[in-house]
C-alpha positions in Angstrom: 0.0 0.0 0.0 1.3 3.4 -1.0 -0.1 7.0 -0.6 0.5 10.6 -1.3 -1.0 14.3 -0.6 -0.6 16.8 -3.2 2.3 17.1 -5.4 4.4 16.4 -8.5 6.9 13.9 -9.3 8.9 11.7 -11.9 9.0 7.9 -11.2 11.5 5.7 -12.9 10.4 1.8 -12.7 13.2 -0.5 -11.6 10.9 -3.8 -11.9 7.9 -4.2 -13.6 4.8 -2.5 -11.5 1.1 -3.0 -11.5 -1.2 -0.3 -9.5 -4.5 -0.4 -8.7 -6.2 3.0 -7.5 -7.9 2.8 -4.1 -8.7 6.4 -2.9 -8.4 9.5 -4.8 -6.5 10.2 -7.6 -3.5 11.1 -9.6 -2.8 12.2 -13.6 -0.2 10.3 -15.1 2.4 10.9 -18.4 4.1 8.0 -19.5 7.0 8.6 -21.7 5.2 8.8 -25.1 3.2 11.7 -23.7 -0.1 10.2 -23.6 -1.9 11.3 -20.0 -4.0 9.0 -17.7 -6.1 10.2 -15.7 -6.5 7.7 -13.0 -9.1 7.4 -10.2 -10.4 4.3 -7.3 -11.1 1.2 -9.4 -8.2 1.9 -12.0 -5.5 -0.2 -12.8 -2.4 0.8 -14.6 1.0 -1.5 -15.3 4.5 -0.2 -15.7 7.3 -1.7 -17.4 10.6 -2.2 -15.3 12.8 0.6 -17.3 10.0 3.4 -17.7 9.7 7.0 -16.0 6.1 8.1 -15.5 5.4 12.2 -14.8 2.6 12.0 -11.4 0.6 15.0 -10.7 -1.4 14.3 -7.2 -4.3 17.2 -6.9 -5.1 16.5 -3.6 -4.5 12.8 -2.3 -3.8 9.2 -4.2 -3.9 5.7 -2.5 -2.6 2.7 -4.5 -1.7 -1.1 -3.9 1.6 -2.1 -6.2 2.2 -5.3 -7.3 5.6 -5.7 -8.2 6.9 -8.5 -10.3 10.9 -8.9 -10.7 10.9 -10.5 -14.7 12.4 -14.4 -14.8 16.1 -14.5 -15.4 16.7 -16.4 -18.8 17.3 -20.0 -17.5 13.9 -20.0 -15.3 12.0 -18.2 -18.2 13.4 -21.4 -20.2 12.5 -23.7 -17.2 9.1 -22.4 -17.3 8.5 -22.4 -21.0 9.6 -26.0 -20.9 7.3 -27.4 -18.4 4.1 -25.5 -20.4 5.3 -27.6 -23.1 5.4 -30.8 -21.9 2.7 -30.2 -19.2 0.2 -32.2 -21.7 2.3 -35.3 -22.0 1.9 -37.2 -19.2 3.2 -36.8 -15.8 6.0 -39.0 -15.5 7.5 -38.0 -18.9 7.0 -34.3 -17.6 8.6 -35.2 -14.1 12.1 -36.9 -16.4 12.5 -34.0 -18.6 11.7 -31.1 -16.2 14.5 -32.8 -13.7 16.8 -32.9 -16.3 16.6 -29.2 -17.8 16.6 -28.4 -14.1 20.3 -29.7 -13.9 21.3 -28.1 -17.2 19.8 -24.8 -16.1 21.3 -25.0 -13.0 24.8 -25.8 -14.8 23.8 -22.7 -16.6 23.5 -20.6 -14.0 26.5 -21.9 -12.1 28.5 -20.9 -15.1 27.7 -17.5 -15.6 28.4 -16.6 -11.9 
């Protein structure tokens, strides 16, 4: 939960972010220009690397939910096991256990 009175503010994103507006409000520029206007009910998302301009008239209130993106060998863990989730369990159990070892060898060797 996050709030703020009256003011104005750049915000760069350093994960992605998704808000949902609670109480009041807030008028946002994203970094194409195009303005939001955002009031209780809204949800907005961010992308980690974006700046947003705020402007607060009087009061905002918002609940973040903010999602650090996979690393490159769990994204490939993860697109594995969607693709063999249909193929029966105990060939899904084999070949997720074995990319788990090769994307832990992976990760071992780029640290």
């Amino acid at each position: 939960m996050w709030d703020c009175t009256a003011g104005a503010f750049r915000w760069r994103y350093g994960i992605d972010e998704t808000i949902h507006i609670v109480e009041g409000g807030a008028i946002v520029t994203d970094e194409r220009g195009k303005v939001s206007e955002l009031r209780p009910g809204d949800v907005m998302m961010f992308r980690r690397g974006t700046s947003a301009d705020w402007q607060v008239p009087d009061y905002v209130r918002k609940i973040a939910f903010c999602v650090e993106p996979l690393s490159r060998p769990a994204a490939i863990l993860r697109n594995a096991e969607r693709h063999f989730r249909g193929r029966g369990a105990q060939a899904m159990r084999a070949t997720t256990a074995g990319l788990l070892l090769a994307t832990t060898a992976l990760v071992v060797d780029w640290t």
